[in-house]
TITOR-710304 format. One record per residue (C-alpha): y, z, x; residue in three letters. Coordinates in steps of 0.001 Angstrom, whole numbers, plus 500000, padded with zeros to 6 digits. Layout:
// TITOR-710304
YZXALA...
END
This chain:
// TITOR-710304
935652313375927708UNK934098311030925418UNK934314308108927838UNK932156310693930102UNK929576311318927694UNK929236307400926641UNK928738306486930451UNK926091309056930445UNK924207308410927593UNK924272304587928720UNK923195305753932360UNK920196307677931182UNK918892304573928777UNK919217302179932222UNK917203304592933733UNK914638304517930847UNK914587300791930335UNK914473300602934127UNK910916302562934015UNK907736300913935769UNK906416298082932995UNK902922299055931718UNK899562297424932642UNK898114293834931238UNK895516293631929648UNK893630289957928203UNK891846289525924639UNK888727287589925056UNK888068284614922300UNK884738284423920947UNK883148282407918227UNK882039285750916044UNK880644289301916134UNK878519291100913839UNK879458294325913319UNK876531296364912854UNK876997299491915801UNK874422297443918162UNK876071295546921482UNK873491292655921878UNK875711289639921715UNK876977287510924485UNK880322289111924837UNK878909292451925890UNK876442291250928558UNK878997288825929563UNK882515290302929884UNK883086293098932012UNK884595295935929967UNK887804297397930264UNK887489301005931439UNK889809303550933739UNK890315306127931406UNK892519308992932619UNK892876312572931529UNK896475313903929396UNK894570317106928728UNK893716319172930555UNK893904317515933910UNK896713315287933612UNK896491311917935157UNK892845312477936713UNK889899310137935400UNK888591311101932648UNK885292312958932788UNK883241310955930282UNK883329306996930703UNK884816305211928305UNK884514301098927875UNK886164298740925454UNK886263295157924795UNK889156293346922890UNK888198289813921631UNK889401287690918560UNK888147284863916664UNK889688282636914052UNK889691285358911453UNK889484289007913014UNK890169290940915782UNK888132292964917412UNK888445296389919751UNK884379297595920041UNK884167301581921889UNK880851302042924180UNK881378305960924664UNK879296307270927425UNK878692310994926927UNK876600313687929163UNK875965315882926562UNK874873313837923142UNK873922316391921215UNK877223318161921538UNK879082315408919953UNK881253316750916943UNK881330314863913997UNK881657316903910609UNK883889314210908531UNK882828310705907160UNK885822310456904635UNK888453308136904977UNK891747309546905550UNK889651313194906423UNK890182315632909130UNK888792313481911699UNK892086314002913600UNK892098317491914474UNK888563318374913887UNK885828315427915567UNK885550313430918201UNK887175310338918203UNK888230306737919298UNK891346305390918580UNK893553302336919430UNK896873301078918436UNK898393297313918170UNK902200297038918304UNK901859293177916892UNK905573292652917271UNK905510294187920888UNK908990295327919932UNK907587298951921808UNK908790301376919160UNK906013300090915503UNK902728299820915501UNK899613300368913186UNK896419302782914309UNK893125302698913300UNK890631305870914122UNK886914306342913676UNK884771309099914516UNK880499308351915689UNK879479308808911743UNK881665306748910098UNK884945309030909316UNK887768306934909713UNK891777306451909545UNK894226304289909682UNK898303304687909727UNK901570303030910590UNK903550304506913694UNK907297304419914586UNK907801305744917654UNK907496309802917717UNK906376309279913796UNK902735308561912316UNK902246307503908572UNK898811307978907599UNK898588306910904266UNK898803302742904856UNK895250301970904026UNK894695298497905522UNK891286296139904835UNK889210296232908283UNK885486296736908836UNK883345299017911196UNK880215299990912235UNK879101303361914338UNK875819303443916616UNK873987305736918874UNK872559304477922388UNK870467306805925117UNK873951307907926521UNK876437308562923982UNK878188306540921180UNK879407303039919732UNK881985301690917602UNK882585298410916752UNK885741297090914746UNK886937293852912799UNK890405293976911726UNK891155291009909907UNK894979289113910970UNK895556288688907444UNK895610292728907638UNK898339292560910367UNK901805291011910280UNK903192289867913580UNK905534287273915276UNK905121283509914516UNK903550281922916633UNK899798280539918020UNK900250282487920970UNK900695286251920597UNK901471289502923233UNK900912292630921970UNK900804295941923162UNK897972298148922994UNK896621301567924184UNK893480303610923343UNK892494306829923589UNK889196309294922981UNK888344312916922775UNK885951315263924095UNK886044318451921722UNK883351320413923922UNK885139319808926903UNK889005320092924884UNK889441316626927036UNK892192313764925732UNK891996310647927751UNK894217307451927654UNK893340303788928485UNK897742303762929331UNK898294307190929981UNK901238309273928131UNK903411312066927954UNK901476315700928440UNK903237316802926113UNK902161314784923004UNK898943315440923218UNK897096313177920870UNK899789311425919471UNK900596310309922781UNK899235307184920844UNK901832306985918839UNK904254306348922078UNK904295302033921845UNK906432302132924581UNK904153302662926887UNK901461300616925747UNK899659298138928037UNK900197294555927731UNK898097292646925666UNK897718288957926378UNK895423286052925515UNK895607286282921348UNK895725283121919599UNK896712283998916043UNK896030282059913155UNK899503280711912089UNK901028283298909766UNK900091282370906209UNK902084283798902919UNK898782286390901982UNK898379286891898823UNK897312290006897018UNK896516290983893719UNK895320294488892706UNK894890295142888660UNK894099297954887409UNK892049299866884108UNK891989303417883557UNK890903305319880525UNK891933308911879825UNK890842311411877162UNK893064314698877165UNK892801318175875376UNK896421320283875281UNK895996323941873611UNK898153325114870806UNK898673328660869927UNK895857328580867510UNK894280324936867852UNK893015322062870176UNK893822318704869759UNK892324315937872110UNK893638312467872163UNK891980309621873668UNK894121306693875504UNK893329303694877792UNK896010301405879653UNK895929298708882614UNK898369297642884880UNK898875295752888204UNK900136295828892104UNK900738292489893684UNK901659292192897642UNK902543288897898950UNK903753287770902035UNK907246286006901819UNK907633285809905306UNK904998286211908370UNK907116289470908573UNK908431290614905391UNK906566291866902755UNK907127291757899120UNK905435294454896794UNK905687294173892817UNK904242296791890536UNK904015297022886473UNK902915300102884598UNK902269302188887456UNK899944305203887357UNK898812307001889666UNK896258309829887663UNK893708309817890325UNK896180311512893219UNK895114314329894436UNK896841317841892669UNK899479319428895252UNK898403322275896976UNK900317325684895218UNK902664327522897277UNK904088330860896711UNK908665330896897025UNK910225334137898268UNK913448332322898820UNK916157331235896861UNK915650327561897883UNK913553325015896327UNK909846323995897500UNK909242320822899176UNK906130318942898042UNK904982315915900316UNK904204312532898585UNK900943311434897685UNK901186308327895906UNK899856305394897597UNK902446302925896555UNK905568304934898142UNK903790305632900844UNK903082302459902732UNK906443301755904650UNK907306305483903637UNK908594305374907641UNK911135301902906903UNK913004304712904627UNK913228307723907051UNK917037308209907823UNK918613310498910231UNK915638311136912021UNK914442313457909231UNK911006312993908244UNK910157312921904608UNK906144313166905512UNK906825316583907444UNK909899318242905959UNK909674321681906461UNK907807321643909338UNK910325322020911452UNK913342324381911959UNK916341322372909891UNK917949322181906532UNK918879318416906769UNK918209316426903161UNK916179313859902932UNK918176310880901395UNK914970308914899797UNK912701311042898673UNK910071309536896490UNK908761312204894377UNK911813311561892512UNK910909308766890664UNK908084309263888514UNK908091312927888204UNK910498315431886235UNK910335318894885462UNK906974319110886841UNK905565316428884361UNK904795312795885166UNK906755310355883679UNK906156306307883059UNK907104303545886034UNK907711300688883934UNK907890298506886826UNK908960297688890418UNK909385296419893165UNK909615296633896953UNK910498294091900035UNK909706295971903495UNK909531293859907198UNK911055292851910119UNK913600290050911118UNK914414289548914863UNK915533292932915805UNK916282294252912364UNK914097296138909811UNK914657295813906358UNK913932297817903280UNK914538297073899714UNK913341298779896675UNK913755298911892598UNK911836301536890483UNK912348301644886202UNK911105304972884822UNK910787304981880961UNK911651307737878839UNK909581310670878124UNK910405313212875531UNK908041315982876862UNK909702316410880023UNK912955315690879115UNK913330312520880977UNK915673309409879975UNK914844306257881291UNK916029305683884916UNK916355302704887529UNK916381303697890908UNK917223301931894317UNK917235301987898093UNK918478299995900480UNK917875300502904105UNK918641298063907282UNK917927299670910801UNK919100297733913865UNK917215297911917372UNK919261298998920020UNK918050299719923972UNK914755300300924021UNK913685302872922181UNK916738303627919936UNK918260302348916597UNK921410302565914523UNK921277301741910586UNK922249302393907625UNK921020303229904182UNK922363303418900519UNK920393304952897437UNK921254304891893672UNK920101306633890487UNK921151305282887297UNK920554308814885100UNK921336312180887694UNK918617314809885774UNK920677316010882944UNK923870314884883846UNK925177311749882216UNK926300308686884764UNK925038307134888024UNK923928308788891151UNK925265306738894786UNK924142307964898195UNK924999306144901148UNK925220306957905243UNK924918305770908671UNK922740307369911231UNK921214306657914754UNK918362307530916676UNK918491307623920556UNK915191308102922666UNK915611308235926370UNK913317308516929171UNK910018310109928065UNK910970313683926029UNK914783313326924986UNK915237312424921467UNK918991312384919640UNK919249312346915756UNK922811311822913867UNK924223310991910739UNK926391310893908337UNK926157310657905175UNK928128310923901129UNK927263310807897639UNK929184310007894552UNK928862311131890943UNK931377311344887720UNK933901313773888040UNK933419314604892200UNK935740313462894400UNK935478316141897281UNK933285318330899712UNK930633315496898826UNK929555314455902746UNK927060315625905245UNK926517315005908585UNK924173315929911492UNK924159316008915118UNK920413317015916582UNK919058316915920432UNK915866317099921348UNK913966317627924292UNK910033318041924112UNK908709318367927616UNK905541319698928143UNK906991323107930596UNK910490323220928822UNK911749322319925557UNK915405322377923676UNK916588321220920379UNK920277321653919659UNK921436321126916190UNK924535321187914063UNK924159320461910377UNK927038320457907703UNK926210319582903681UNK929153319729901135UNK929367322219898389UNK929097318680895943UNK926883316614898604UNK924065315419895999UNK921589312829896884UNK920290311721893320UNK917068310360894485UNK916881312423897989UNK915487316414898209UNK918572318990898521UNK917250322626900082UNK920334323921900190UNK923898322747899801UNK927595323925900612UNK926291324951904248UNK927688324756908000UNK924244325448910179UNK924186325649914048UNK920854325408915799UNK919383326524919328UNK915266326677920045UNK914671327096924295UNK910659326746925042UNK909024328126927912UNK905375327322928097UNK903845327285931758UNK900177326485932146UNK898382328677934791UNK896598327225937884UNK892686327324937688UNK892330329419934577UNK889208329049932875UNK890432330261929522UNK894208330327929296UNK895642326559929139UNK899098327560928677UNK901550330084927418UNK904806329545925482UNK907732331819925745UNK909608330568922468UNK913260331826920945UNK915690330369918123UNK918463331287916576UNK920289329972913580UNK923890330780911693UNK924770329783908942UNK928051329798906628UNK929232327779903325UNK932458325752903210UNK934711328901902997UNK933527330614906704UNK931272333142904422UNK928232333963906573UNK925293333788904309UNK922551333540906646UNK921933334544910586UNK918333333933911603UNK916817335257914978UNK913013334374916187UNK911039335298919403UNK907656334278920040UNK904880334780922449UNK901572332548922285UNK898577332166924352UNK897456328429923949UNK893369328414925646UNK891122325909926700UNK888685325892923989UNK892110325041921902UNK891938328672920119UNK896021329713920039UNK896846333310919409UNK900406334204918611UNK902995337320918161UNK906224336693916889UNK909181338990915989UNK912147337597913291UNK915230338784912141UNK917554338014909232UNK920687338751908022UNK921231337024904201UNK923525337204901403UNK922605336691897972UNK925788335096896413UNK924360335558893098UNK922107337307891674UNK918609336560892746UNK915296336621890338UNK912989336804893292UNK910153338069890716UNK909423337895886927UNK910774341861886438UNK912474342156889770UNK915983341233890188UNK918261341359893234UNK921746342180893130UNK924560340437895137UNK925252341612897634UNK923860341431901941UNK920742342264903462UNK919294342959906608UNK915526342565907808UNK913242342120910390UNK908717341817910488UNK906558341003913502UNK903660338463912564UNK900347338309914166UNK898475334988914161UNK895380333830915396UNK894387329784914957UNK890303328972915722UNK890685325620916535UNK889032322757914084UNK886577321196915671UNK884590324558915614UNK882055325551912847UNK884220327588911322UNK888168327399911940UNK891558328502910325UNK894783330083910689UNK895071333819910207UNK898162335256910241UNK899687339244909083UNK903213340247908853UNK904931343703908535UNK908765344404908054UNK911660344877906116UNK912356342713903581UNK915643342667901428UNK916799346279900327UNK912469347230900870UNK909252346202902851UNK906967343218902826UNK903626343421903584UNK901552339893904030UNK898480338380904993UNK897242334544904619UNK894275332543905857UNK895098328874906165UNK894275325824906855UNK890435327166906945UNK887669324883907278UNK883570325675907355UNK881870322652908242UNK878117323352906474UNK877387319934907430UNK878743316319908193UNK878670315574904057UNK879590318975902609UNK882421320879903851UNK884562324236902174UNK888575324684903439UNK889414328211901791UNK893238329054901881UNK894337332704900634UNK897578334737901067UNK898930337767899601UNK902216339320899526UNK902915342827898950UNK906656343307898231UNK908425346772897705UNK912011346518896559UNK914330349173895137UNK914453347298892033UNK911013347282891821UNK907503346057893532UNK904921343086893061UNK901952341410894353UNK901426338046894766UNK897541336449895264UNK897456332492896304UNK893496332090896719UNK891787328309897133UNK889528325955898157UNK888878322701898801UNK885071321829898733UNK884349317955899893UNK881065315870899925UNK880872312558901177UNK877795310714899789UNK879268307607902516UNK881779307033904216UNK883048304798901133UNK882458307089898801UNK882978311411898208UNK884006314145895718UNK886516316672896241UNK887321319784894131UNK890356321501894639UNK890140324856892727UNK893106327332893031UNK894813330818891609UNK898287331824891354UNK898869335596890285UNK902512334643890256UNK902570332013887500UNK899480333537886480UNK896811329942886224UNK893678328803887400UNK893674325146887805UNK890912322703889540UNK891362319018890383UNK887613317192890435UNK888010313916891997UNK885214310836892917UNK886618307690894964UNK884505305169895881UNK885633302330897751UNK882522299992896195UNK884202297191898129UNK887033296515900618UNK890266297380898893UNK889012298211895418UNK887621301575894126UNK886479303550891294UNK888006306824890709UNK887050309438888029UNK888746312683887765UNK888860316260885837UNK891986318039885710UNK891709321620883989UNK894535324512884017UNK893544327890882168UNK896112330551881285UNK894810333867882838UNK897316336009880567UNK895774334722877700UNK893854336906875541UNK890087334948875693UNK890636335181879178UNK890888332786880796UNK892586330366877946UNK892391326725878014UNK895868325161879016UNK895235321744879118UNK892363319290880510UNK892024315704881419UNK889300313341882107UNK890060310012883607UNK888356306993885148UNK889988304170886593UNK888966300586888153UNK891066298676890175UNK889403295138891912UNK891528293432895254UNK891764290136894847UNK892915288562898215UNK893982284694898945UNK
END
């Protein structure tokens, strides 16, 4: 039986590799552009354009409705990708974001194109711009984008009579890439229309990825005709001043303390394709706070990382096909081996990186990852100093897939005294366009455990557009404990099954699609105990303005092997429960005025009833420089042992002087730890690579009596200056 399955797994990635080769396309030297949004040099009266859009959404594989030209060209330095976006309607072009790194992505229209520089099909890097300036740029592995790899480029928007322009430099010392004068590539493009809810491709993709169809190198065109500079060891160096001055509250007295430190990031290029990146005295004071959450489960929160240096690469470190830059978004309770937040933070306080270092690339088919953190001590949060370290080599295999492996170590686990070793093997196996297989295995080691300390996972996959199945059996010891990875919940044995349904109606003018969704999940620890049966059903109406609205019925069956303090005066016994709520959501799609998530649920909950309502995700765009995203959600719990009410209310207010420069405030309420906190932020990038950032932090006590009390407050401005060779 296993010979069977073998031949067919090797049978469907023939069949795969064996699919029709993507289009050519030819960069076009020229001696320089100036990017300034106006196409009056030679190049653009001179070379015909590349064009042939066609449609993924709505009308898949038509020609897209709106023309769409671009030109690729290089010079000695840059390379260039300039966007001359012909549009019938002008004035209904949406563009509410100039930030870097904004909401361009779900919310304006956009250009975008992507470079796989090693033309390996599966990595490339993305760069996105919107007509005022808004802009973004990530890395991509195949079926994963990582947004936060800010690379030095320049760009320039302009208007003509009929729509829109964008021009582009990206410099090659930006990119890494094969050795070698002569360079292919692969590329694709794509552009939205948000009046018209229209996604177009220069290579078209699957349906069913909508816009991050992008992110699918394997079917990028062919790019030809690039003559690269030879690749030269770049050299970066990045220091850094910052000066704080910080007020903590005593029980009856203030005390501020002023404090100023420096510190430096250096990136240098061993090899045109490996990476090396050394840091000393780390700090990273002006990331943005994390956005509160309320936990009605026994299981710890997931926070994503924020932090600049962990993550570029962040995607080099993924293992198992488990995402550490979307945990939680989907349906499974599979650890994360590396996860960064980690290091530098414990007990909900920062703590100091000493130092580090990281070396992240590519040789031949292989892709390497190698870091070294030292935290110091810190008495406040209880923290001893701490090395950490990952390793991580992943191997190329067919043509979409890999097999790797990855080890992790933690020289202090929390409060426990000795080292922390994780270590695994895993494998990821794409086939034809929608079939995606995820395994591993994986085991930790610690002082004193010398059983129940593995996990392993076997996960399929399919994302079609009209069907969809993921399959998935999960299994984490009772002692299974990454030291530097994130742990939901251990000593488990979880089967999977999701089936998708979503048909789109012929000729409807305001239904796109419909999905008919169900899941169900079991669960048991290492002794055949069922602790958790989960049952979902779901019925959404997906319409052509992008507006989704939703109904969905769950079920659970848990048991509370200990006592569970689910609130600060409520109390759950042991013992099992059964409940059930329907949910009613209704999603105004971004690129409106005014959008958001609303969403109410009514049902049983424990040994009571539950009662909830949230608004998320909310955005009111007042104009393209000054925009409000209000979040609130409330919970309304009724227990036998006793009832509460929870209030999360925020808001994010943004306004973006340039697109190089904006403030943010993020002010927020929690009823259930009882604080009002804001997070004041300024960034201004005053040249390519190096910024200013000054920043209030301010938490207030609301139980306090001189409501509300001071908690603590911090002012902070910091410089850092690139210096690139």
């Amino acid at each position: 039986m296993p010979r069977i399955a073998l031949f067919l797994l090797c049978a469907v990635a023939l069949a795969s590799d064996a699919a029709a080769q993507p289009p050519t396309i030819r960069a076009v030297r020229v001696d320089a552009l100036t990017i300034d949004g106006r196409l009056d040099e030679a190049l653009y009266r001179e070379v015909e354009p590349i064009s042939g859009f066609v449609q993924v959404e709505p009308n898949e594989g038509e020609p897209a409705t709106e023309k769409t030209e671009i030109w690729v060209a290089f010079d000695r330095e840059n390379f260039y990708v300039t966007f001359r976006n012909w549009e019938s309607r002008p004035d209904r072009v949406v563009a509410k974001d100039m930030r870097r790194d904004g909401s361009i992505w779900q919310s304006d229209d956009i250009v975008a194109f992507l470079m796989d520089t090693f033309h390996d099909r599966r990595n490339g890097v993305q760069f996105t711009i919107n007509s005022i300036g808004g802009r973004s740029d990530g890395q991509t592995t195949e079926y994963q984008y990582m947004r936060d790899w800010n690379a030095i480029w320049d760009f320039a928007t302009g208007r003509f009579e009929g729509g829109w322009i964008v021009e582009t430099a990206v410099p090659f010392k930006s990119l890494r890439y094969r050795p070698g004068e002569d360079q292919v590539w692969g590329f694709n493009a794509f552009r939205t229309n948000r009046w018209k809810n229209e996604l177009s491709f220069l290579t078209p993709v699957p349906k069913a990825r909508g816009q991050s169809g992008i992110q699918v190198t394997s079917m990028a065109a062919q790019l030809v005709g690039i003559a690269a500079p030879a690749g030269s060891k770049n050299l970066e160096i990045k220091p850094y001043a910052i000066s704080t001055a910080t007020t903590q509250a005593a029980a009856s007295s203030r005390s501020t303390d002023l404090d100023g430190d420096f510190g430096i990031d250096v990136k240098y290029g061993v090899t045109q394709n490996l990476t090396a990146d050394v840091t000393y005295n780390t700090d990273f004071a002006q990331v943005e706070a994390d956005e509160q959450q309320v936990n009605l489960t026994r299981f710890s929160l997931f926070f994503p990382e924020k932090r600049e240096f962990f993550l570029e690469n962040q995607g080099t470190f993924q293992f198992g096909g488990v995402s550490a830059n979307n945990f939680g978004g989907g349906a499974s309770d599979a650890p994360i081996l590396f996860y960064s937040r980690r290091i530098g933070l414990e007990n909900g306080r920062a703590v100091p990186i000493e130092a580090g270092g990281r070396l992240t690339g590519r040789v031949g088919r292989y892709t390497l990852g190698v870091l070294n953190i030292q935290s110091g001590a810190d008495a406040t949060a209880r923290a001893r100093a701490t090395n950490f370290s990952v390793v991580r080599l992943k191997r190329d295999i067919l043509r979409r897939s890999s097999i790797g492996l990855m080890a992790t170590g933690r020289s202090a686990a929390d409060s426990r005294s000795g080292d922390n070793l994780a270590y695994g093997l895993d494998g990821t196996f794409a086939f034809l366009d929608s079939l995606q297989i995820n395994t591993y295995w994986a085991r930790t080691q610690a002082p004193g455990v010398s059983r129940d300390d593995t996990s392993y996972r076997g996960q399929l996959d399919y994302n079609g557009d009209r069907y969809g199945v993921q399959l998935e059996h999960l299994a984490i010891g009772d002692r299974f404990d990454p030291g530097v990875g994130f742990l939901r919940r251990d000593d488990v044995r979880r089967s999977f099954a999701q089936f998708r349904f979503s048909p789109r109606p012929r000729a409807s003018r305001l239904v796109r699609r419909y999905v008919y969704q169900g899941s169900a999940a079991y669960l048991e620890n290492g002794s055949g105990l069922v602790e958790t049966r989960e049952r979902e059903a779901e019925f959404a109406v997906e319409f052509q303005n992008s507006d989704r609205f939703r109904v969905t019925y769950a079920g659970a069956y848990e048991f509370l092997p200990a006592p569970f303090r689910i609130a600060s005066h409520v109390t759950l016994p042991v013992g099992a429960y059964e409940y059930d709520n329907i949910a009613i959501g209704f999603t105004r799609a971004q690129h409106q005025p005014l959008s958001g998530q609303l969403t109410a649920e009514y049902g049983t909950f424990y040994n009571g009833h539950r009662t909830a309502f949230s608004a998320s995700r909310g955005r009111m765009a007042i104009s393209a420089r000054l925009s409000l995203d209000p979040t609130y959600s409330l919970n309304r719990v009724d227990l036998a042992q006793g009832a509460f009410t929870t209030h999360l209310l925020g808001s994010r207010i943004t306004w973006s002087a340039t697109p190089m420069m904006f403030t943010s405030a993020l002010i927020q309420y929690n009823s259930s730890t009882q604080s009002l906190s804001a997070n004041v932020r300024l960034r201004w990038e005053y040249r390519p690579g190096s910024e200013l950032f000054v920043v209030f932090n301010e938490d207030r006590d609301t139980r306090a009596r001189r409501f509300p009390d001071l908690a603590n407050r911090a002012f902070i401005v910091k410089v850092n200056r690139l210096f690139r060779f």
